[in-house]
N, C-alpha and C positions, 0 to 999 in steps of 0.2 A: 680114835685110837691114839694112845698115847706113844710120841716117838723115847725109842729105846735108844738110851746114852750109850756111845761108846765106852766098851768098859775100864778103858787107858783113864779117860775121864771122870769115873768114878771112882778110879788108883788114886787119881790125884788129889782128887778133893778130898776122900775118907783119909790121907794117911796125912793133909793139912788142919784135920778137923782134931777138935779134943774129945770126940765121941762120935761115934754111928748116930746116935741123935741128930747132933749138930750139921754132920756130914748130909744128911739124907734131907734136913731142914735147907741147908745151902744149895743140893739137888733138885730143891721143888719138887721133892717124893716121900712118902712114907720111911717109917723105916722098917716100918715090914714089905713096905718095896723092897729098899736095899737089903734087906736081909734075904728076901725072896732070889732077887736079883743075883746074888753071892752065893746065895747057894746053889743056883741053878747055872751055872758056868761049869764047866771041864778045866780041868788043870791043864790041859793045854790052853785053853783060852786063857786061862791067866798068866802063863811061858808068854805067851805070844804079846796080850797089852804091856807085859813088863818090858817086852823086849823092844816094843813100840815106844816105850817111854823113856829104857835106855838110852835107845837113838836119837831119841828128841835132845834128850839133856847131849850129848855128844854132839850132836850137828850144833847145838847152842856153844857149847866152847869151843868148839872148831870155829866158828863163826867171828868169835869177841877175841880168837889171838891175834 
């Protein structure tokens, strides 16, 4: 069985990517995974990885002052 990417993870890499192609290629998945993947998510779940990623980037500049 194939392990499911957190979707913070997949925030990250698709919005560094110049294409869902590219994105899902740098995944090591389809991109009718990822498109599968994206569509099968709740808009809460996507609140919530953003809000995860928020954080992230926040505790990083908190961190470098």
């Amino acid at each position: 069985m194939m392990r499911t990417l957190p979707l913070e993870d997949i925030l990250r890499v698709w919005s560094q990517s110049p294409s869902a192609a590219a994105a899902a290629q740098s995944l090591g998945m389809s991109r009718r995974t990822l498109d599968h993947r994206w569509h099968s998510v709740s808009i809460e779940e996507v609140l919530q990885a953003v809000a995860r990623i928020a954080a992230s980037f926040e505790t990083q500049l908190t961190g470098a002052r």
